[in-house]
C-alpha positions, 0 to 999 in steps of 0.5 A: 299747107302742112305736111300733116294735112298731106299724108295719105294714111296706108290702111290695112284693107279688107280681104274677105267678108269673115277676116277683121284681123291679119299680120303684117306679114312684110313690108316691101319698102324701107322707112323712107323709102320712094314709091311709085303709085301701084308699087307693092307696099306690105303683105298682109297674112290672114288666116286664108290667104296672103294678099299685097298692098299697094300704093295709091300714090308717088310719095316717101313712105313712113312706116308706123308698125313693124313686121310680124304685128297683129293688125286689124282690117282698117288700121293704120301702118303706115303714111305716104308723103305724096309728091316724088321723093329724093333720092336717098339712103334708106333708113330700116325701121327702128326695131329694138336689139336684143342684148346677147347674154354674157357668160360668167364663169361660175364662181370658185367657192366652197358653197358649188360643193354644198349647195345643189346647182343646175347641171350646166351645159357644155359647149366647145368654144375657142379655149373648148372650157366654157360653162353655160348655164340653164338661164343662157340657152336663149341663144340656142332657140328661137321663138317666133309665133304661128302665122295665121294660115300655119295656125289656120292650117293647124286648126283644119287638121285637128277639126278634120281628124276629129269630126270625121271617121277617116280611113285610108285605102291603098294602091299600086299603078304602073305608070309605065305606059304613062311615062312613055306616051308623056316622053313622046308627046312631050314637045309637041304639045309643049309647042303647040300649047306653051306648057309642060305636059306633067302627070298632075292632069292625067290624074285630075282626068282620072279622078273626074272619072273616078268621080262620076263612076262612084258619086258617092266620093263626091259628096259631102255631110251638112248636118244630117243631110247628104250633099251630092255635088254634080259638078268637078272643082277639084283642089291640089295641094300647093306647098309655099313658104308659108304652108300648105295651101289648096287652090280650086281647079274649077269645073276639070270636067269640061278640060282637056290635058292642056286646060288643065296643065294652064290651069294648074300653072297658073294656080301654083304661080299664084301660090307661091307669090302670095297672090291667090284670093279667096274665091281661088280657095273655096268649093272644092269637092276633091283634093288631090295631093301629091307628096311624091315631088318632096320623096314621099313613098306613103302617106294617109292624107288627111280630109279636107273639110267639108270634102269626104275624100282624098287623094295622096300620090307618091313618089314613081320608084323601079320596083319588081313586079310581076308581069304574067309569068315575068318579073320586071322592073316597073315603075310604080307608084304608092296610090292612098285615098282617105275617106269620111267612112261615115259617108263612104263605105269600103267597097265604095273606096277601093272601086274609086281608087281602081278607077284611078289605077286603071285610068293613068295604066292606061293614059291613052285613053285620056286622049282619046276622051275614053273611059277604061272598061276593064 
């Protein structure tokens, strides 16, 4: 039997009912390379999620479309020569250099004097004489195209900030209270549930209970109709290597502390290796983000369509405030909440961003299944 008779073509597989095309994001294996069946063969990047190919088979692998190619669901990239393969050095796959440009030094005649020429850019090389000119600054820049989730990323943003009326609220919360119950608690709940005790999930808690005490927030605009949802899928924002990604938290309502830190673990696991799926992504009524693990002081978030709403924490500084008649030292922490105002009035706002302040200054309660009162 031929070998042509016996490649297994690799396909790009379909990811989502509403995705045909991707980009090969990277391939896992190198032209000629051995695989076993189940490895990892190539990330394929749509415009929602990252998802990895596998091998459906032992065999060598010939790689037919380099890195960074727009591929279609279906299309062949690659074959795999069934049977165990040799071991052997791999060869990469063929790939075009680019030739470095050569720089001339500009020429000595009287015609630099008379005719009008580019200003050249000087750089400091070993002789510090060197000349470069304009055409030559490839060197200086790279060009590469947007991923689909970057470009997908960029389009949400742009359609978020023009079909909705955006306005942005602020608070304070002292998370002193918080610190210390989580500094005490912290090794026996990590004992007895097998994960971290972070600060993440007391502020789902509380945006669950801010939730239910301003229904409004948790409802969207479909056409010119209001959608109320009555339940609380709830997405935080990841950041990856790749961009920012919001993967569901589904029904934080029925969780308690643990639950959700299992769940958050989970979910951001899967982000950063480009494992989450579709489903992971969709029908959130709420986000929270949180620019305070990168140092962020104060930010507006801007929405996450189709939600109304927002939530952006911050970076926990020491800062004065007064206590009573006291000044004290405290640390504190920058709450902002964006919201659609066509759907939200101000009053609205601000009482759900109260109902967050009161809820972590008082983490207690999220313990005890309670809800602050005053």
């Amino acid at each position: 039997m031929s070998t042509a008779t016996t490649l297994l073509p690799i396909r790009v597989p379909s990811v989502g009912e509403s995705i045909t095309s991707g980009v090969l994001g990277s391939w896992k294996k190198k032209n000629g390379d051995a695989v076993s069946s189940g490895e990892a063969l190539f990330e394929i990047e749509t415009d929602k999620v990252t998802s990895e190919v596998f091998a459906e088979a032992d065999g060598t692998i010939e790689i037919l479309v380099p890195e960074g190619t727009e591929v279609k669901v279906g299309q062949t990239v690659g074959n795999l020569h069934p049977g165990k393969a040799p071991t052997r050095k791999s060869t990469p796959p063929e790939t075009p250099k680019r030739e470095k440009a050569e720089v001339a030094p500009l020429p000595k005649t009287p015609a630099r004097e008379t005719q009008p020429t580019p200003s050249p850019v000087l750089i400091h090389s070993e002789a510090d004489a060197a000349v470069v000119s304009p055409s030559s600054r490839s060197d200086r820049e790279t060009r590469k195209k947007m991923s689909p989730i970057r470009r997908k990323i960029a389009d949400r943003l742009v359609s978020a900030q023009q079909t909705a009326a955006i306005l942005t609220t602020f608070n304070e919360a002292d998370l002193s209270n918080l610190i210390a119950l989580r500094t005490e608690v912290q090794p026996t709940f990590q004992a007895q549930h097998g994960v971290k005790l972070g600060f993440m999930s007391f502020f789902l808690q509380a945006a669950v209970h801010a939730l239910k005490t301003v229904p409004a927030l948790n409802a969207r605009i479909e056409g010119d109709e209001i959608v109320t949802q009555h339940y609380f899928d709830i997405g935080v924002a990841v950041g990856t290597d790749k961009g920012l990604v919001v993967p569901v938290l589904r029904d934080c309502d029925q969780l308690d502390l643990a639950g959700l830190e299992k769940a958050l673990a989970a979910v951001a696991t899967r982000a950063r290796e480009g494992k989450l799926s579709l489903p992971d992504l969709m029908g959130g009524v709420f986000t929270i983000s949180n620019g305070g693990v990168y140092g962020s002081v104060l930010s507006t978030p801007i929405l996450n369509p189709p939600q109304s709403a927002i939530l952006g924490l911050h970076a926990i500084q020491q800062r004065p405030v007064a206590i009573g008649d006291q000044v004290e030292i405290r640390p504190m922490m920058n709450l902002a909440l964006s919201y659609d105002h066509r759907l939200i009035d101000g009053k609205e706002a601000v009482t759900f961003l109260i109902a967050i302040k009161k809820f972590v200054e008082n983490p207690a309660l999220a313990l005890l299944n309670l809800n602050p009162t005053s």
